[in-house]
VOTIKE-210374 format. One record per residue: residue number from 1; residue in three letters; x, y, z of N, C-alpha, C in turn. Coordinates in steps of 0.2 Angstrom, whole numbers. Layout:
% residues N
+-----+---------+-------+-------+-------+-------+-------+-------+-------+-------+-------+
: num : residuo :   n_x :   n_y :   n_z :  ca_x :  ca_y :  ca_z :   c_x :   c_y :   c_z :
+-----+---------+-------+-------+-------+-------+-------+-------+-------+-------+-------+
: NUM :     ALA :     X :     Y :     Z :     X :     Y :     Z :     X :     Y :     Z :
...
+-----+---------+-------+-------+-------+-------+-------+-------+-------+-------+-------+
END
This chain:
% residues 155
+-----+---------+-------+-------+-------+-------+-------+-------+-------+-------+-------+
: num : residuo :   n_x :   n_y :   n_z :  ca_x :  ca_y :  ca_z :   c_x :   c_y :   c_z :
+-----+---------+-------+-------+-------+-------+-------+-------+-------+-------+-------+
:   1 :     UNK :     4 :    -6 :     0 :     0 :     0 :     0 :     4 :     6 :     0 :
:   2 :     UNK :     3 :    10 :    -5 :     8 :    16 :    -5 :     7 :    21 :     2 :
:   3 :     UNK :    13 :    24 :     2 :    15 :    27 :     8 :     9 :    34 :    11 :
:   4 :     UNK :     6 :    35 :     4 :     0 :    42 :     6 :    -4 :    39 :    10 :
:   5 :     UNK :    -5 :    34 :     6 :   -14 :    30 :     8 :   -12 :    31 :    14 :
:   6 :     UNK :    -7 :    27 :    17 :    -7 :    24 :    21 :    -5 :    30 :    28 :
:   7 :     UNK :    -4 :    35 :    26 :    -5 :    43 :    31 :   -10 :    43 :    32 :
:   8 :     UNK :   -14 :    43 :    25 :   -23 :    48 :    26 :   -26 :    43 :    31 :
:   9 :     UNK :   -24 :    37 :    31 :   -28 :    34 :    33 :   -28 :    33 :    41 :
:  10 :     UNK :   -21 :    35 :    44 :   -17 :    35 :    49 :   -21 :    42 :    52 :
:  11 :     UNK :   -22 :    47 :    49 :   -24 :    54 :    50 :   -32 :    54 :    51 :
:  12 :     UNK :   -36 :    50 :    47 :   -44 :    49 :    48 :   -46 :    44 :    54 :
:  13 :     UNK :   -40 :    40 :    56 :   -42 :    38 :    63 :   -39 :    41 :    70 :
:  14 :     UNK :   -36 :    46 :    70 :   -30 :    51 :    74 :   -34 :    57 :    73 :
:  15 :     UNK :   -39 :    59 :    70 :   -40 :    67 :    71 :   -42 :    70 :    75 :
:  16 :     UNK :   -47 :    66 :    79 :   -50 :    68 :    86 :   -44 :    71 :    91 :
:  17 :     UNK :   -41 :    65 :    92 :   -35 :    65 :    96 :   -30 :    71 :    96 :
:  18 :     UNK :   -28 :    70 :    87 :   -23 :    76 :    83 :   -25 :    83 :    86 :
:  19 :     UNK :   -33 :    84 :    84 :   -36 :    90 :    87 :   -35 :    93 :    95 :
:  20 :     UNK :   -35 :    90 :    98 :   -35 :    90 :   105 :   -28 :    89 :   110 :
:  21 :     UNK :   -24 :    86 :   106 :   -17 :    87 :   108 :   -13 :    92 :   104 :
:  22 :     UNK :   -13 :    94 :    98 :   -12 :   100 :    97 :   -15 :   108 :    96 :
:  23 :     UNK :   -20 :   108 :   103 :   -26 :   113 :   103 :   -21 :   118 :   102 :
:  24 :     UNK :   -16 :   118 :   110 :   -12 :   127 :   111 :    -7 :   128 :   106 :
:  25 :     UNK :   -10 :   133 :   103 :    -2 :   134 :    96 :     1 :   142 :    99 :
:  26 :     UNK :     0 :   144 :   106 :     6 :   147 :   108 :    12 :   147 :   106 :
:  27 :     UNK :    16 :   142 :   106 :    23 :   142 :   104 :    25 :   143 :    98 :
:  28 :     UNK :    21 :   144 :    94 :    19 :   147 :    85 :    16 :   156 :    85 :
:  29 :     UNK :    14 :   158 :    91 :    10 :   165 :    90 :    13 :   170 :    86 :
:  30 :     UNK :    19 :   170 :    89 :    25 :   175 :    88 :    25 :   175 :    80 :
:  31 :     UNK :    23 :   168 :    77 :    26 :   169 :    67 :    19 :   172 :    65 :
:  32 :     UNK :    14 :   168 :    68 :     8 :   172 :    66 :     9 :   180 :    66 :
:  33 :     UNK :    11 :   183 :    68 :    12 :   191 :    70 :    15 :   192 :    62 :
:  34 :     UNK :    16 :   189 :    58 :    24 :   191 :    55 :    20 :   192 :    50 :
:  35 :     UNK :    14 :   190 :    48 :    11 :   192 :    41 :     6 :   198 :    44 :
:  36 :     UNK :     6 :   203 :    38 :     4 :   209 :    38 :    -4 :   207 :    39 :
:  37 :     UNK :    -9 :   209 :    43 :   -16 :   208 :    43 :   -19 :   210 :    37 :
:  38 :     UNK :   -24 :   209 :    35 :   -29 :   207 :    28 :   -26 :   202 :    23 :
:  39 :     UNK :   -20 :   200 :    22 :   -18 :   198 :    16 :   -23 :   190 :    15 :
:  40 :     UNK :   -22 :   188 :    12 :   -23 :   179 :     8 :   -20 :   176 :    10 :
:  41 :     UNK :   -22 :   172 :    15 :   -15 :   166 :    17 :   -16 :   159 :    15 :
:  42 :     UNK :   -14 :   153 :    14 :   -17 :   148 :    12 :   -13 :   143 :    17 :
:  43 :     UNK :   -16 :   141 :    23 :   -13 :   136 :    28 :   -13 :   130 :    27 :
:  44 :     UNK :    -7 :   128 :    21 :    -5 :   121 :    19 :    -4 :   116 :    24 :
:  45 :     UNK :    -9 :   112 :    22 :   -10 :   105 :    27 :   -12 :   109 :    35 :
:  46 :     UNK :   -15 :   110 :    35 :   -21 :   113 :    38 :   -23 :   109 :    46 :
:  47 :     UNK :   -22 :   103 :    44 :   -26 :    99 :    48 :   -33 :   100 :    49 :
:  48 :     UNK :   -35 :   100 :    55 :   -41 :   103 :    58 :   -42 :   111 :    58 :
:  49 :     UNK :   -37 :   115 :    58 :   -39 :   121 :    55 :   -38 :   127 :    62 :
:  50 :     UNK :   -32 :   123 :    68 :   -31 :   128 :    72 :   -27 :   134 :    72 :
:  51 :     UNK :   -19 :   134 :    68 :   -17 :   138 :    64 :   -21 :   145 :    59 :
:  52 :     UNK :   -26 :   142 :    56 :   -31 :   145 :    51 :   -36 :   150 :    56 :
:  53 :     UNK :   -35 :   148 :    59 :   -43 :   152 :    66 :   -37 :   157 :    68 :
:  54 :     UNK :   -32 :   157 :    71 :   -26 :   162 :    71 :   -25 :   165 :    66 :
:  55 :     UNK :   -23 :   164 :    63 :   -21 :   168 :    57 :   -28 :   174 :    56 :
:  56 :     UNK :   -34 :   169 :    56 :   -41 :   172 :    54 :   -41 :   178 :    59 :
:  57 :     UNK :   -38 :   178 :    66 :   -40 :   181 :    71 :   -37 :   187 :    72 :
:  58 :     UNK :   -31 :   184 :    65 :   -27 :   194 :    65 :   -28 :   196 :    60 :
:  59 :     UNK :   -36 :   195 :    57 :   -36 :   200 :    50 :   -38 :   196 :    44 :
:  60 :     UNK :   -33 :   193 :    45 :   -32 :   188 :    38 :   -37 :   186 :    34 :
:  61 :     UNK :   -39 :   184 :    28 :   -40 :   180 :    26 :   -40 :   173 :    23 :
:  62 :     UNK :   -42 :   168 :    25 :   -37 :   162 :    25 :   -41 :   155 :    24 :
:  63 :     UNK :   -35 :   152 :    20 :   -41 :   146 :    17 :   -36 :   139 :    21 :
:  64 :     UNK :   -40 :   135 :    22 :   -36 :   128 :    23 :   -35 :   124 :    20 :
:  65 :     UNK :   -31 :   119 :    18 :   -29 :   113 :    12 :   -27 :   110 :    19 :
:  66 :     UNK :   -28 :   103 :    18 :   -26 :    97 :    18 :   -30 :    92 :    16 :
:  67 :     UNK :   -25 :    87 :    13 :   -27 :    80 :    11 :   -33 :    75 :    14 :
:  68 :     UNK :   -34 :    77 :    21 :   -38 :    73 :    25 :   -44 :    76 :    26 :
:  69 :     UNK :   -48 :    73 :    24 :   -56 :    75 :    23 :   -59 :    75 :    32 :
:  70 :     UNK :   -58 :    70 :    36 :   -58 :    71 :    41 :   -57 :    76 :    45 :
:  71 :     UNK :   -51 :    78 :    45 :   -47 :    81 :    48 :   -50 :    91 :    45 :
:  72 :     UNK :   -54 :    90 :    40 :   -56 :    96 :    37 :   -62 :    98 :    40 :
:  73 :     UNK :   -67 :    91 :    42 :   -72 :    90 :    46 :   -72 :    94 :    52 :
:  74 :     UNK :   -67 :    92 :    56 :   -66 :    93 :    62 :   -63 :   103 :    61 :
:  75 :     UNK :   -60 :   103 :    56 :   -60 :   110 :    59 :   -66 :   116 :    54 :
:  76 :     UNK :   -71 :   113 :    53 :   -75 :   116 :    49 :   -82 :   117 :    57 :
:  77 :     UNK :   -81 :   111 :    61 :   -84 :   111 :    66 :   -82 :   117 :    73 :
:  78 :     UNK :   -76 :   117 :    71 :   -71 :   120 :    79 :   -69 :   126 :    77 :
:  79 :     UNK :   -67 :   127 :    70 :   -63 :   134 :    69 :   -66 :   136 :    61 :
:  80 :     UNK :   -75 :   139 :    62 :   -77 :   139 :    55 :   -72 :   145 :    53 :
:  81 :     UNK :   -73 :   143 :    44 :   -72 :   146 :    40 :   -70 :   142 :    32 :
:  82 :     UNK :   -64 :   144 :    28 :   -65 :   140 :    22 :   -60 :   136 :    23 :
:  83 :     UNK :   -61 :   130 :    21 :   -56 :   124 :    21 :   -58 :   122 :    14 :
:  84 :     UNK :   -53 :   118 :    11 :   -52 :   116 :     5 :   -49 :   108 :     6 :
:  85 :     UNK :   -52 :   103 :     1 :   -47 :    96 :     3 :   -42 :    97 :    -2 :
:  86 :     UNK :   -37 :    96 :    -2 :   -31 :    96 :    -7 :   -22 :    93 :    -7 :
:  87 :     UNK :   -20 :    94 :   -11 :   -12 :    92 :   -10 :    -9 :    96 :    -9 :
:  88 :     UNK :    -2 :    97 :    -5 :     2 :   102 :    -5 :     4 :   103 :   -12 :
:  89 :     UNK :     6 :    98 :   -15 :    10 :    96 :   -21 :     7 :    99 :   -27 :
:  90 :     UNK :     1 :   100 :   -27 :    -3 :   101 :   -33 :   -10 :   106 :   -31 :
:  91 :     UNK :    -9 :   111 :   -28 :   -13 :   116 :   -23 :   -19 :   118 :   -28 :
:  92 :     UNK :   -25 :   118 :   -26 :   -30 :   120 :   -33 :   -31 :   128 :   -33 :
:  93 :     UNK :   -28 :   129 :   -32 :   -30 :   139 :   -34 :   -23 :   141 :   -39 :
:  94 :     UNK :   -27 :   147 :   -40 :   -22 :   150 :   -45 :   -16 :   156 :   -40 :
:  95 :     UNK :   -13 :   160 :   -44 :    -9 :   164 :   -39 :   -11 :   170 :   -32 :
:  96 :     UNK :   -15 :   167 :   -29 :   -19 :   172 :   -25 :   -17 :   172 :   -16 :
:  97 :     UNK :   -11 :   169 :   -15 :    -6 :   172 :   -10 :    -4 :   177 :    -8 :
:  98 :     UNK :    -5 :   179 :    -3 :     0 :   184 :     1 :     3 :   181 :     4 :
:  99 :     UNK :    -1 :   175 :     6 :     7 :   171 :    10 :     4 :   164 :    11 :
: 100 :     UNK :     8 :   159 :    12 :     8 :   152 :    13 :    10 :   151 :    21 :
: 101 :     UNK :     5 :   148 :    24 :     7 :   147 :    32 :     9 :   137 :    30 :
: 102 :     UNK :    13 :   134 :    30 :    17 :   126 :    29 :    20 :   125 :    34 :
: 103 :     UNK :    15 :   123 :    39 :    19 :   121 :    47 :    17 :   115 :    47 :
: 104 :     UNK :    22 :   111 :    49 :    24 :   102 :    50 :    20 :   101 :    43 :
: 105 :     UNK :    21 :   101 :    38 :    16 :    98 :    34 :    20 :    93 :    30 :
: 106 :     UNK :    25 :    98 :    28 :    28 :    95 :    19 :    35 :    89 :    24 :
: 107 :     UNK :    34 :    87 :    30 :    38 :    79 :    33 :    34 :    77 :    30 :
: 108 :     UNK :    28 :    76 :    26 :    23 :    69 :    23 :    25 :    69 :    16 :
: 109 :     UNK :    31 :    74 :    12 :    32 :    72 :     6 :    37 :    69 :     4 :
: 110 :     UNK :    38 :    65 :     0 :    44 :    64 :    -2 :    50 :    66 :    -5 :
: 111 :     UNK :    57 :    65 :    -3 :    63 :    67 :    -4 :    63 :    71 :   -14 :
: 112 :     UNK :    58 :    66 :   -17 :    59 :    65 :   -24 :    53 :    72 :   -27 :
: 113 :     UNK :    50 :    73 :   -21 :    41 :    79 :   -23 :    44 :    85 :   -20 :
: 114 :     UNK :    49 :    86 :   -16 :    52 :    91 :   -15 :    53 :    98 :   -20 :
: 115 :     UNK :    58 :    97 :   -23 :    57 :   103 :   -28 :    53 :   105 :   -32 :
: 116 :     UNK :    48 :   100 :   -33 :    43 :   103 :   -36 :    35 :   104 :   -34 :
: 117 :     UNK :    37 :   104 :   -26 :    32 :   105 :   -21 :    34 :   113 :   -20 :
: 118 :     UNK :    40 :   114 :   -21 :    44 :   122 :   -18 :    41 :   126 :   -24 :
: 119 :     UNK :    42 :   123 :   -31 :    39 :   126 :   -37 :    34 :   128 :   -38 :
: 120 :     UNK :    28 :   125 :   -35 :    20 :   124 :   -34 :    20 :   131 :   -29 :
: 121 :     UNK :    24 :   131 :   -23 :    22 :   135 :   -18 :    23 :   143 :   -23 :
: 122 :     UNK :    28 :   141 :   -25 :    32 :   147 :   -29 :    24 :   150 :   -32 :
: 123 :     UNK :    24 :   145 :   -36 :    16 :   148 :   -41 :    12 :   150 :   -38 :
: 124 :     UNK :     9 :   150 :   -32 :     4 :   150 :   -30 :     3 :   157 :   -26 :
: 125 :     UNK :     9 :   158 :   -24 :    13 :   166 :   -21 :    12 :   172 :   -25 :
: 126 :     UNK :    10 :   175 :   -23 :     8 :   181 :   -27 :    15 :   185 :   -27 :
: 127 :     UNK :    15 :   189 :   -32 :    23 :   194 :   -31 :    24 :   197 :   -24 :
: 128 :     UNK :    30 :   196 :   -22 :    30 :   199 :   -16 :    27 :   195 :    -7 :
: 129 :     UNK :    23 :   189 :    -7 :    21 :   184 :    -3 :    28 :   182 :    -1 :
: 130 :     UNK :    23 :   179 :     5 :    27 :   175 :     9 :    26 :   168 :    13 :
: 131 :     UNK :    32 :   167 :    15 :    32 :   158 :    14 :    34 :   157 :    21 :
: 132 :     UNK :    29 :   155 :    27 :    31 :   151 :    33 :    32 :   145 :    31 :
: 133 :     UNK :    37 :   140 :    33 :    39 :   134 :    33 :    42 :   131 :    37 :
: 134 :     UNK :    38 :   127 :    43 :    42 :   122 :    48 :    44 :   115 :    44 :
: 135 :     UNK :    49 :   113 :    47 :    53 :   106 :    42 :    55 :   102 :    49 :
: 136 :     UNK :    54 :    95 :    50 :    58 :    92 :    52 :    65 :    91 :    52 :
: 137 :     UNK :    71 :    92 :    58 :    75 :    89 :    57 :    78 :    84 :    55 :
: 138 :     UNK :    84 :    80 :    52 :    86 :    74 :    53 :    87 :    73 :    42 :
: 139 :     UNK :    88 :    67 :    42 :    90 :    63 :    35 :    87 :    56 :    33 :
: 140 :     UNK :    84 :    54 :    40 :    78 :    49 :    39 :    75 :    48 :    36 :
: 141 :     UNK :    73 :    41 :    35 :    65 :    41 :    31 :    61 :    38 :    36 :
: 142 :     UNK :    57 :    36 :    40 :    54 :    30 :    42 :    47 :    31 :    48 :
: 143 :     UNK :    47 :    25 :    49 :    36 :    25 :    54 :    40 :    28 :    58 :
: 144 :     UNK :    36 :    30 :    63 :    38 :    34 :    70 :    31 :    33 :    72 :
: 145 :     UNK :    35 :    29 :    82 :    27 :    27 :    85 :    24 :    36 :    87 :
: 146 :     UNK :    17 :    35 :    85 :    15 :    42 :    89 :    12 :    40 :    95 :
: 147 :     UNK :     9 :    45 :    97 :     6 :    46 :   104 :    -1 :    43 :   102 :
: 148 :     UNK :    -5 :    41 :    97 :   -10 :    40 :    96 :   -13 :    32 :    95 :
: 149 :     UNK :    -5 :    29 :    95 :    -5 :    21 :    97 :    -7 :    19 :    89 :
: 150 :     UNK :    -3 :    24 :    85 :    -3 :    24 :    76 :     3 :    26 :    74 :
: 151 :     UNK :     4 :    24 :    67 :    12 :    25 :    67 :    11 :    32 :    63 :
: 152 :     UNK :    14 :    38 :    64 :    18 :    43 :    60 :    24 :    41 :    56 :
: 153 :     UNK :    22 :    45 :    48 :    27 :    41 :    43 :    31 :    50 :    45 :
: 154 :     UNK :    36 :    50 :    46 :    41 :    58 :    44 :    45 :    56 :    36 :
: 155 :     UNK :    48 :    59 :    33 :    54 :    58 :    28 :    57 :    63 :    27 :
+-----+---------+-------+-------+-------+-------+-------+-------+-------+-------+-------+
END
Protein backbone atom coordinates (compact mmCIF):
# COMPACT_ATOMS: atom_id res chain seq x y z
CA UNK A 1 0.00 0.00 0.00
CA UNK A 2 1.55 3.23 -1.01
CA UNK A 3 2.99 5.39 1.62
CA UNK A 4 -0.01 8.38 1.20
CA UNK A 5 -2.81 6.01 1.59
CA UNK A 6 -1.49 4.74 4.27
CA UNK A 7 -1.01 8.50 6.16
CA UNK A 8 -4.56 9.55 5.15
CA UNK A 9 -5.58 6.72 6.56
CA UNK A 10 -3.33 7.10 9.79
CA UNK A 11 -4.81 10.79 9.92
CA UNK A 12 -8.71 9.77 9.60
CA UNK A 13 -8.48 7.65 12.69
CA UNK A 14 -6.04 10.18 14.87
CA UNK A 15 -8.05 13.36 14.21
CA UNK A 16 -9.94 13.62 17.25
CA UNK A 17 -7.01 12.95 19.21
CA UNK A 18 -4.60 15.24 16.60
CA UNK A 19 -7.20 17.95 17.48
CA UNK A 20 -7.06 18.06 20.96
CA UNK A 21 -3.38 17.42 21.56
CA UNK A 22 -2.44 20.04 19.45
CA UNK A 23 -5.25 22.53 20.55
CA UNK A 24 -2.49 25.34 22.25
CA UNK A 25 -0.45 26.90 19.23
CA UNK A 26 1.26 29.43 21.51
CA UNK A 27 4.63 28.40 20.77
CA UNK A 28 3.77 29.45 17.03
CA UNK A 29 1.92 32.93 18.01
CA UNK A 30 5.02 34.94 17.65
CA UNK A 31 5.15 33.75 13.44
CA UNK A 32 1.54 34.46 13.24
CA UNK A 33 2.35 38.18 13.91
CA UNK A 34 4.76 38.18 10.94
CA UNK A 35 2.27 38.44 8.28
CA UNK A 36 0.76 41.71 7.65
CA UNK A 37 -3.28 41.66 8.51
CA UNK A 38 -5.88 41.33 5.61
CA UNK A 39 -3.64 39.57 3.30
CA UNK A 40 -4.67 35.88 1.58
CA UNK A 41 -3.04 33.21 3.39
CA UNK A 42 -3.44 29.59 2.43
CA UNK A 43 -2.64 27.14 5.52
CA UNK A 44 -1.06 24.20 3.70
CA UNK A 45 -2.01 21.00 5.35
CA UNK A 46 -4.25 22.63 7.53
CA UNK A 47 -5.27 19.79 9.53
CA UNK A 48 -8.12 20.54 11.69
CA UNK A 49 -7.71 24.21 10.92
CA UNK A 50 -6.25 25.65 14.35
CA UNK A 51 -3.44 27.62 12.78
CA UNK A 52 -6.23 29.02 10.21
CA UNK A 53 -8.57 30.31 13.22
CA UNK A 54 -5.15 32.45 14.19
CA UNK A 55 -4.15 33.55 11.40
CA UNK A 56 -8.17 34.48 10.77
CA UNK A 57 -7.92 36.17 14.15
CA UNK A 58 -5.46 38.84 13.08
CA UNK A 59 -7.28 40.05 10.01
CA UNK A 60 -6.34 37.65 7.53
CA UNK A 61 -8.02 36.01 5.27
CA UNK A 62 -7.50 32.38 5.09
CA UNK A 63 -8.30 29.29 3.37
CA UNK A 64 -7.13 25.56 4.67
CA UNK A 65 -5.86 22.63 2.46
CA UNK A 66 -5.16 19.49 3.51
CA UNK A 67 -5.31 15.93 2.16
CA UNK A 68 -7.70 14.51 5.00
CA UNK A 69 -11.20 14.98 4.67
CA UNK A 70 -11.57 14.15 8.22
CA UNK A 71 -9.33 16.30 9.62
CA UNK A 72 -11.21 19.16 7.45
CA UNK A 73 -14.31 18.03 9.28
CA UNK A 74 -13.19 18.59 12.35
CA UNK A 75 -11.99 22.01 11.88
CA UNK A 76 -14.97 23.24 9.84
CA UNK A 77 -16.70 22.23 13.20
CA UNK A 78 -14.28 23.90 15.71
CA UNK A 79 -12.69 26.71 13.86
CA UNK A 80 -15.38 27.82 10.93
CA UNK A 81 -14.43 29.13 8.08
CA UNK A 82 -13.03 27.99 4.40
CA UNK A 83 -11.21 24.87 4.14
CA UNK A 84 -10.32 23.14 1.00
CA UNK A 85 -9.50 19.29 0.58
CA UNK A 86 -6.26 19.12 -1.49
CA UNK A 87 -2.48 18.31 -1.99
CA UNK A 88 0.37 20.35 -0.96
CA UNK A 89 2.01 19.24 -4.14
CA UNK A 90 -0.69 20.24 -6.55
CA UNK A 91 -2.60 23.11 -4.58
CA UNK A 92 -6.07 24.07 -6.57
CA UNK A 93 -6.00 27.78 -6.72
CA UNK A 94 -4.43 30.03 -9.00
CA UNK A 95 -1.84 32.75 -7.85
CA UNK A 96 -3.78 34.37 -5.07
CA UNK A 97 -1.29 34.36 -1.97
CA UNK A 98 -0.05 36.73 0.23
CA UNK A 99 1.36 34.26 2.07
CA UNK A 100 1.62 30.42 2.66
CA UNK A 101 1.46 29.35 6.34
CA UNK A 102 3.38 25.18 5.87
CA UNK A 103 3.78 24.14 9.37
CA UNK A 104 4.76 20.47 10.09
CA UNK A 105 3.23 19.62 6.73
CA UNK A 106 5.54 18.93 3.85
CA UNK A 107 7.66 15.72 6.56
CA UNK A 108 4.65 13.87 4.61
CA UNK A 109 6.47 14.44 1.18
CA UNK A 110 8.88 12.71 -0.33
CA UNK A 111 12.54 13.41 -0.89
CA UNK A 112 11.82 13.04 -4.76
CA UNK A 113 8.20 15.75 -4.54
CA UNK A 114 10.41 18.14 -2.92
CA UNK A 115 11.34 20.61 -5.57
CA UNK A 116 8.52 20.65 -7.12
CA UNK A 117 6.42 21.06 -4.17
CA UNK A 118 8.73 24.34 -3.58
CA UNK A 119 7.90 25.19 -7.33
CA UNK A 120 4.09 24.82 -6.73
CA UNK A 121 4.38 26.96 -3.58
CA UNK A 122 6.35 29.40 -5.86
CA UNK A 123 3.25 29.63 -8.15
CA UNK A 124 0.87 29.93 -6.06
CA UNK A 125 2.55 33.15 -4.15
CA UNK A 126 1.64 36.24 -5.45
CA UNK A 127 4.59 38.80 -6.30
CA UNK A 128 5.99 39.72 -3.16
CA UNK A 129 4.22 36.80 -0.64
CA UNK A 130 5.48 35.10 1.87
CA UNK A 131 6.30 31.66 2.80
CA UNK A 132 6.12 30.25 6.54
CA UNK A 133 7.70 26.88 6.62
CA UNK A 134 8.37 24.39 9.54
CA UNK A 135 10.66 21.20 8.42
CA UNK A 136 11.64 18.35 10.38
CA UNK A 137 14.94 17.90 11.48
CA UNK A 138 17.14 14.77 10.60
CA UNK A 139 17.99 12.61 7.02
CA UNK A 140 15.68 9.72 7.85
CA UNK A 141 12.90 8.22 6.18
CA UNK A 142 10.84 5.97 8.40
CA UNK A 143 7.17 5.03 10.72
CA UNK A 144 7.68 6.81 14.08
CA UNK A 145 5.46 5.45 16.97
CA UNK A 146 3.01 8.30 17.88
CA UNK A 147 1.20 9.25 20.83
CA UNK A 148 -1.96 7.93 19.16
CA UNK A 149 -0.93 4.16 19.47
CA UNK A 150 -0.55 4.77 15.27
CA UNK A 151 2.42 5.01 13.49
CA UNK A 152 3.69 8.65 12.07
CA UNK A 153 5.44 8.30 8.58
CA UNK A 154 8.12 11.51 8.74
CA UNK A 155 10.73 11.60 5.51
Amino acid sequence: MPSEIIMIQTYEQIAAAYLEKRRDRSVIQRFVEQFAPENWILDVGCGPGFDAELLRKRGHKVFGVDLCWKMLQLGRKHFPGSFVQGDLRRLPFGSIADGLWVNASCLHIVQDDVKSTLVEFHRILRDGGHLFMTLKEGTESRWEPAAYDEPERTR
